[in-house]
matplotlib code that plots the C-alpha trace (Angstrom):
import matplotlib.pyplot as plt

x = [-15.6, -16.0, -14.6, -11.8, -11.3, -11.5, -9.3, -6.5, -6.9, -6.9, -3.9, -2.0, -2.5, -1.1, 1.7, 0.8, 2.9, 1.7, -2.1, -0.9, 2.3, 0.2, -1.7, -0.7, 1.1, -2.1, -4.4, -2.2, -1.8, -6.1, -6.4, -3.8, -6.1, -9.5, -7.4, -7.0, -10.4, -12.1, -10.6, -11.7, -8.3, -7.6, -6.2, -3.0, 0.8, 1.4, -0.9, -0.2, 3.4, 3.0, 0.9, 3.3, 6.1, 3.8, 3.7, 7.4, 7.9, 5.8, 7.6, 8.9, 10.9, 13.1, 10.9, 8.1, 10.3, 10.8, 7.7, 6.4, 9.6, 8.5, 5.2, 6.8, 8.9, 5.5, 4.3, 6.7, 8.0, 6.4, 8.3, 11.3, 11.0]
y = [2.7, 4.8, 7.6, 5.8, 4.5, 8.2, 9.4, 7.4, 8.1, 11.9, 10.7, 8.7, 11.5, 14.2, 11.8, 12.2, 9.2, 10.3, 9.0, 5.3, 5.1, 4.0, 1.1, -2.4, -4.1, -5.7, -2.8, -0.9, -4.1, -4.6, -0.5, -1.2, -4.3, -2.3, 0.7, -2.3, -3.7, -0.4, 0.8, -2.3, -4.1, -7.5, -8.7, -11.0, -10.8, -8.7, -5.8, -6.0, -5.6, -2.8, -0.8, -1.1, 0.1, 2.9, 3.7, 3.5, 5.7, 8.7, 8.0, 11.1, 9.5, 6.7, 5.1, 5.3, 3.5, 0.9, 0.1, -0.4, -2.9, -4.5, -5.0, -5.8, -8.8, -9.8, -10.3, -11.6, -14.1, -17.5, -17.5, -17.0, -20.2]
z = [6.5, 3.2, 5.2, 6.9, 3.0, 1.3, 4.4, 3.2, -1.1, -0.1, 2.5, -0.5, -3.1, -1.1, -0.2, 3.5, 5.6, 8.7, 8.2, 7.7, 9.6, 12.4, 11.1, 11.0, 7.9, 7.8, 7.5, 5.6, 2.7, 2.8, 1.9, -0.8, -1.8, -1.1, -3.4, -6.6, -5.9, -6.1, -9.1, -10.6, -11.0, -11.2, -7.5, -8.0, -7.0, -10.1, -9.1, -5.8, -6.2, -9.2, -6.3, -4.0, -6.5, -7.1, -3.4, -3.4, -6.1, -4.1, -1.1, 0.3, 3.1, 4.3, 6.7, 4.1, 1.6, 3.7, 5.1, 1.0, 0.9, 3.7, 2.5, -1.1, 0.6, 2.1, -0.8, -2.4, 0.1, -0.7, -3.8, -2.5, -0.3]

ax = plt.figure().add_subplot(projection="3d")
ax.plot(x, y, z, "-o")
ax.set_aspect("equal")
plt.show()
């Protein structure tokens, strides 16, 4: 698990899609969590969503932009109702 975890910080920090375009929404949101948990964060909408704007902001493609908006509307989809 620590590998599959430092897999995907060494994936995120060289801005590599490819390594979690293949996971779930729901994988790919608990590594975001596990990311904000592990660095000691507080865990609630707000750092969720700044992660994810993060994530969106390093984006080097389309499909990887959307798939962070996707996850962002996730989030932020009870309050919308």
């Amino acid at each position: 698990m620590r590998q599959q975890n430092h897999e995907f910080s060494l994936a995120k920090q060289n801005n590599s899609f490819s390594m979690i375009e293949n996971l779930s929404d729901d994988q790919l949101m608990g590594r975001l969590i596990v990311e904000l948990l592990e660095s000691g964060k507080s865990l609630n909408r707000k750092s969720i969503c700044a992660k994810l704007m993060n994530c969106i902001e390093l984006a080097e493609s389309d499909a990887e932009i959307k798939r962070y908006q996707d996850l962002m509307l996730m989030v932020l989809e009870r309050e919308l109702n």
